[in-house]
ZAMARGU-4260 file (C-alpha; in steps of 0.2 Angstrom, whole numbers, plus 5000, padded with zeros to 4 digits):
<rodrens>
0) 4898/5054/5072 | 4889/5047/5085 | 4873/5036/5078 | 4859/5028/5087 | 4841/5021/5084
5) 4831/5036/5081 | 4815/5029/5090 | 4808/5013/5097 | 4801/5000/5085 | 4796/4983/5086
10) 4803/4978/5072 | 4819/4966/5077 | 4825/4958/5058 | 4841/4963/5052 | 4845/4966/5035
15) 4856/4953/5026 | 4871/4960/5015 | 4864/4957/4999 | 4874/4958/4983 | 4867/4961/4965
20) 4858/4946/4959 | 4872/4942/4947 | 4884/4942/4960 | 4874/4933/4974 | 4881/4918/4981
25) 4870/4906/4991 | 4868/4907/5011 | 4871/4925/5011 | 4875/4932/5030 | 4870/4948/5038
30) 4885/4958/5046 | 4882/4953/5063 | 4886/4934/5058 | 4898/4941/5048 | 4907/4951/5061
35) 4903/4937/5075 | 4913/4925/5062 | 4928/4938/5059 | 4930/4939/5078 | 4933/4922/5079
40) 4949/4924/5069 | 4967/4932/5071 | 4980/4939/5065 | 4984/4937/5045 | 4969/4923/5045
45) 4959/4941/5050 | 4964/4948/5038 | 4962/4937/5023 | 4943/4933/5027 | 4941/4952/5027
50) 4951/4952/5009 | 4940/4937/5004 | 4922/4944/5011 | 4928/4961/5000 | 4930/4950/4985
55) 4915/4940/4985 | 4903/4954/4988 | 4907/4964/4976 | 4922/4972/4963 | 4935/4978/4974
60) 4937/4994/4968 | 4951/5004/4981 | 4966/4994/4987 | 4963/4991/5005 | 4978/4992/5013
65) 4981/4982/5030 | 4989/4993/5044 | 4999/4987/5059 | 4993/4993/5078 | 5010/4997/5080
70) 5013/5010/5063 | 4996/5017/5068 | 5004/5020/5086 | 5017/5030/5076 | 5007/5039/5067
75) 4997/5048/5078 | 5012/5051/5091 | 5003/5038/5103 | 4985/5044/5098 | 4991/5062/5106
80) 4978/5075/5110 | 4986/5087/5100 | 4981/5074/5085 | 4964/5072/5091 | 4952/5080/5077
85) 4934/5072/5083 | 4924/5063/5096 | 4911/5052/5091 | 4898/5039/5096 | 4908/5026/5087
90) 4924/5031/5093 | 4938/5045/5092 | 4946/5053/5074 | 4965/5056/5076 | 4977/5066/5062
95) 4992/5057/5059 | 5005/5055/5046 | 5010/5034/5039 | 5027/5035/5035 | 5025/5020/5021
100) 5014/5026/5010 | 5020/5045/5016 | 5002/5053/5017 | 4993/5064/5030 | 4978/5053/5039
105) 4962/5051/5048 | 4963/5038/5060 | 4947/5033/5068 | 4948/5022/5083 | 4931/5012/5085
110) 4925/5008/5105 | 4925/4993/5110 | 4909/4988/5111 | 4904/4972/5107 | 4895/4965/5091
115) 4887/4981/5086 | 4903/4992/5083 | 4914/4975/5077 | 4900/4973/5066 | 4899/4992/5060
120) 4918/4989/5058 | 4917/4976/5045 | 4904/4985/5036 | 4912/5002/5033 | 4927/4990/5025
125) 4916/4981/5015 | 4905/4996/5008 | 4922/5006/5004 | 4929/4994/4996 | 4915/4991/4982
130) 4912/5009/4976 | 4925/5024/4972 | 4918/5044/4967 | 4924/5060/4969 | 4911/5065/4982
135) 4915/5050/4995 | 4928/5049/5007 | 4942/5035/5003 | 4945/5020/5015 | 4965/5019/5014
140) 4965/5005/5027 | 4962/4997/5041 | 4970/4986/5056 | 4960/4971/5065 | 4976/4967/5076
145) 4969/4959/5094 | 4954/4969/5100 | 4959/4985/5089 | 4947/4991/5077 | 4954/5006/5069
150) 4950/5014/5051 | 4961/5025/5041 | 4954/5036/5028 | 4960/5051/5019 | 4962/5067/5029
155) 4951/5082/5025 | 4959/5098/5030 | 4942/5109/5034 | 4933/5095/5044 | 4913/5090/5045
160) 4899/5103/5038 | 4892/5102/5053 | 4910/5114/5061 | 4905/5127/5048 | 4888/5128/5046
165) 4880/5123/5065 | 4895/5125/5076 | 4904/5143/5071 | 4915/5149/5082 | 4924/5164/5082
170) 4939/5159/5071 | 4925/5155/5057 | 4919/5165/5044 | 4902/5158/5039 | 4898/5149/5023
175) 4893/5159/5008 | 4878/5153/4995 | 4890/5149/4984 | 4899/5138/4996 | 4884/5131/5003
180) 4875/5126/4985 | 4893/5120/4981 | 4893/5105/4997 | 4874/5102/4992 | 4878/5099/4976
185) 4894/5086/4978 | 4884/5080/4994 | 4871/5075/4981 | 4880/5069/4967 | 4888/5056/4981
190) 4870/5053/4986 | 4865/5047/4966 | 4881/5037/4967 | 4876/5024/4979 | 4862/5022/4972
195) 4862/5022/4955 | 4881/5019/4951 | 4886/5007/4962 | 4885/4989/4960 | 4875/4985/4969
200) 4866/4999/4974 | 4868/5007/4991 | 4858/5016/5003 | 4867/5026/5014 | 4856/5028/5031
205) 4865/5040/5041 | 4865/5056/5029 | 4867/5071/5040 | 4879/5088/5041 | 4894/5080/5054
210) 4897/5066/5040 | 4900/5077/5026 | 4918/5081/5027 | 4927/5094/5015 | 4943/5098/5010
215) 4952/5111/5008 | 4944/5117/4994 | 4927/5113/5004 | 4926/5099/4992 | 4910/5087/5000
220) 4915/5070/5003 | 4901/5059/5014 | 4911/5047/5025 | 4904/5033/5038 | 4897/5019/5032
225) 4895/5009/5046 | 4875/5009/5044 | 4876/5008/5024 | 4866/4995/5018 | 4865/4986/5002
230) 4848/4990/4994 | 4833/4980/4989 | 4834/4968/4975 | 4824/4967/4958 | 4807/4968/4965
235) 4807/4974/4978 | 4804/4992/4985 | 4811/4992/5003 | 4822/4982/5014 | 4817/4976/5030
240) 4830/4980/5046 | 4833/4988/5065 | 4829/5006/5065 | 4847/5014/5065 | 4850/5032/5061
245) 4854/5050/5070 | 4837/5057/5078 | 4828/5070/5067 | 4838/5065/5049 | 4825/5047/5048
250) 4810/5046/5035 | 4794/5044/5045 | 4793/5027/5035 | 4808/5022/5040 | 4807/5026/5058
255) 4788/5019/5060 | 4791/5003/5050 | 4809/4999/5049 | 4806/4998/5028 | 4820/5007/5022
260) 4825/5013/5003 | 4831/5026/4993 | 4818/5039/4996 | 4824/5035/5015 | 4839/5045/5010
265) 4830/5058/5000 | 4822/5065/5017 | 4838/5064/5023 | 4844/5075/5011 | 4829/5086/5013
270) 4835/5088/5031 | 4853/5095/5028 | 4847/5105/5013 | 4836/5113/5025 | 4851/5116/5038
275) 4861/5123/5025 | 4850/5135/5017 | 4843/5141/5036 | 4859/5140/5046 | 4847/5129/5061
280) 4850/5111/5066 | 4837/5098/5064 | 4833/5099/5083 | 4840/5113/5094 | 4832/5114/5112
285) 4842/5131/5113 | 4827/5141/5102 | 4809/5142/5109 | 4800/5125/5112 | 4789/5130/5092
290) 4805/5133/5083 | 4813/5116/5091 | 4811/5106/5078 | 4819/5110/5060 | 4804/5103/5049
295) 4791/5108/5060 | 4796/5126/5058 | 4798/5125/5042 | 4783/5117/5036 | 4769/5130/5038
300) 4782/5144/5029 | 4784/5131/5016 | 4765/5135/5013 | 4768/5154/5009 | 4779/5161/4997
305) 4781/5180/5007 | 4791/5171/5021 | 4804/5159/5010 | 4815/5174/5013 | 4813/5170/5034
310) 4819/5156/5031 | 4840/5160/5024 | 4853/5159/5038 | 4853/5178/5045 | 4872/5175/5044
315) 4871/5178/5024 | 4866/5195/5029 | 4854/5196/5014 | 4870/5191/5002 | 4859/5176/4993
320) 4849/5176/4976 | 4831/5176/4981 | 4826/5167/4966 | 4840/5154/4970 | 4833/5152/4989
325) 4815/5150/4982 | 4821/5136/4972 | 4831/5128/4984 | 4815/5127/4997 | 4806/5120/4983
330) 4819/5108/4980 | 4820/5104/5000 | 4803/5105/5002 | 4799/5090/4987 | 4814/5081/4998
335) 4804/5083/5015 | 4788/5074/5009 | 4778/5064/5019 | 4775/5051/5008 | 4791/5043/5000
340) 4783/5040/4983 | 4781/5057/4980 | 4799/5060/4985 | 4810/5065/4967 | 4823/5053/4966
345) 4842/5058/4967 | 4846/5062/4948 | 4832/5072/4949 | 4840/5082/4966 | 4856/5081/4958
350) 4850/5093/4942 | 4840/5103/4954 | 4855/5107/4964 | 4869/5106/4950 | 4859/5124/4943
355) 4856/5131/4959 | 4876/5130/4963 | 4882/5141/4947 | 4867/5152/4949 | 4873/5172/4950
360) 4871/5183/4962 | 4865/5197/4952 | 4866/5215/4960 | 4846/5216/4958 | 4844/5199/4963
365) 4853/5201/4983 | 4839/5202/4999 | 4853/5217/5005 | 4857/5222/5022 | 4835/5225/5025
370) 4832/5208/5024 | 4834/5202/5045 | 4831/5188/5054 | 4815/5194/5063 | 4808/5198/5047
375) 4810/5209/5030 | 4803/5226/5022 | 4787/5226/5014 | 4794/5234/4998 | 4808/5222/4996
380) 4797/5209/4997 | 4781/5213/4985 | 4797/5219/4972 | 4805/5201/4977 | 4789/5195/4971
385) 4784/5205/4958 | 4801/5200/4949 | 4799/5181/4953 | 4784/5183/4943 | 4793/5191/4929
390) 4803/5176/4927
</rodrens>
């Protein structure tokens, strides 16, 4: 969870929370005045500028509900290690159960940290409020009593991505392919939701493996919006703001300019698509100083079709569709561009994925127990190729 600049820039403007040109209202703040203004406050008079910020920003589609330090306290058995599910940059993620609305919980404690994490705080309310689909995680509530910032979300029993895919211990079996295409699908689809379903459109900015949560069907949900921002307006292509982000997931636009748009997100999804079909992290200082880095690894075997089979997580074992792995690379690989505008757009990744996740593994079409990590047998591959050929 943990989220900071992901390079030095000189670009110091922050970007205003814009609503949809219908919905604009004049004098329109940036969270920070916003949050500066909420802090001001107390109490119920707290809370009713949050409920009234919610409303004039945009169609408050989930009921909010406003939660008491005290029932939080309860909760989480005095916010008990035993409960304690995560730690983060932006704070620690507590289980509990709320008695009043009898439901299992995610309670996420924010640091107190000034403006920035106050500001974050407002903005994760704000976002969830506006948009509701299947593949994001639900704001249940919140409390703003004193100094407390606290959020409550829905609970998701098999945690973040990143626990299964980067982080397996012992007590995990790896993700399968069908798994794996499964989370890059609904991951997607909540992509192409922000920004073409809700109103107005979102861009999300901190896309990466820990902030996909799934449940226990390993259902994808993407959750923190802290560093969401509403996206340009009619006209325009990009939106001006700080760089903020999670090092190695930023678009080199993005992190040389400060310009940020939808096709910021795309690379970002190129990044976790990557992670999922290779089983590597964006950055790993643990491997040898030329396989460091994720993309730079990846981008000369991009270039030659007899080592996209290198590239599967050796923890598959082989047990992948060959022609499926091709086609995800090429999907990840259009993602990865250096040049947004030759990025596809998220309907487009959607669709890509949306085949790629009821693909079958056909006996024929499996790499097998040959197919390693160091490398494959000739045979396999020039049959590999010959029958990706065929079809």
């Amino acid at each position: 969870m943990s989220c900071f600049p992901c390079c030095k820039t000189n670009n110091k403007s922050t970007t205003s929370f814009k609503g949809s040109p219908n919905k604009a209202s004049k004098g329109r703040r940036t969270f920070k005045s916003l949050a500066a203004a909420m802090s001001l406050k107390t109490g119920s008079s707290r809370n009713r500028q949050i409920d009234a910020e919610i409303r004039k920003y945009g169609s408050a589609k989930n009921d909010i509900k406003v939660f008491t330090y005290e029932q939080l306290v309860e909760a989480t058995n005095n916010f008990n290690s035993d409960c304690l599910l995560g730690e983060g940059g932006f704070g620690n993620v507590y289980k509990g159960f709320i008695k009043t609305i009898d439901q299992t919980v995610a309670v996420k404690v924010l640091n107190r940290d000034g403006a920035q994490g106050t500001r974050e705080f407002f903005a994760e309310i704000l976002m969830l409020s506006m948009v509701q689909h299947p593949n994001l995680v639900m704001l249940i509530g919140y409390c703003a009593d004193g100094a407390h910032r606290i959020l409550v979300y829905e609970f998701m029993a098999n945690g973040c991505l990143e626990s299964h895919l980067l982080e397996i211990g012992e007590d995990k079996e790896p993700l399968d392919w069908k798994t794996r295409m499964k989370v890059a699908e609904g991951a997607a689809r909540g992509l192409e939701y922000l920004h073409n379903g809700a109103n107005p459109a979102i861009i999300y900015r901190d896309f990466k493996s820990s902030n996909i949560l799934l449940d226990e069907n390993f259902n994808p949900k993407l959750s923190d919006f802290g560093l969401a921002k509403i996206g340009p307006i009619e006209g325009q292509e990009h939106v001006s703001t700080r760089v903020m982000g999670t090092f190695g997931y930023c678009a080199p636009e993005y992190a040389a300019t400060g310009q940020l748009s939808v096709k910021s997100d795309i690379y970002s999804f190129g990044v976790v698509f990557l992670e999922i079909i290779s089983g590597r992290r964006v950055f790993d200082t643990r491997r040898a100083t030329e396989e460091q880095n994720l993309i730079d690894w990846a981008q000369p075997l991009f270039n030659d079709r007899t080592k996209f089979t290198l590239m599967a997580d050796p923890l598959l074992k082989g047990k992948f569709p060959v022609k499926g792995l091709f086609k995800a690379l090429a999907v990840a690989a259009m993602c990865l561009q250096e040049e947004a505008e030759t990025r596809p757009y998220m309907d487009d990744v959607v669709t890509a994925v949306t085949h790629l996740a009821v693909h079958t593994i056909e006996e024929k079409d499996i790499a097998g127990e040959s197919l390693k990590s160091a490398g494959h047998v000739e045979s396999f591959r020039v049959a590999s190729l010959a029958e990706s050929e065929r079809t």
